[in-house]
Phi, psi and omega in degrees: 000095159256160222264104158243139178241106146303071163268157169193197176260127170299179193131002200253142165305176158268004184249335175275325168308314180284311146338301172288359108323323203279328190294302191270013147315291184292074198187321171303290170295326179281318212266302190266354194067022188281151142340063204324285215301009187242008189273127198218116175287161152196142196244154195229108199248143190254127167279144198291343180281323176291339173233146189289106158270073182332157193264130195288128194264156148239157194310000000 
């Protein structure tokens, strides 16, 4: 069964979610041959002050 977890920041509608589920199902289904019912999104949505991003240093 596969499994995709989408975190990013939040801000995205339920209509855009679903569509970007929907998207990445059929994708699922064409390229790998899964199964729909067995394909399952979760979207993880973040406000940007929880997360930490280090700062890129350069060498």
């Amino acid at each position: 069964m596969p499994f995709v977890n989408v975190h990013w920041y939040e801000g995205r509608t339920d209509e855009q979610k679903a569509e970007i589920a929907k998207r990445i199902e059929d994708a699922l289904v064409e390229i790998a041959g899964a199964a729909p019912e067995h394909c399952w999104v979760k979207f993880e949505d973040t406000k940007k002050t929880d997360l930490i991003i280090p700062e890129v240093r350069p060498e």
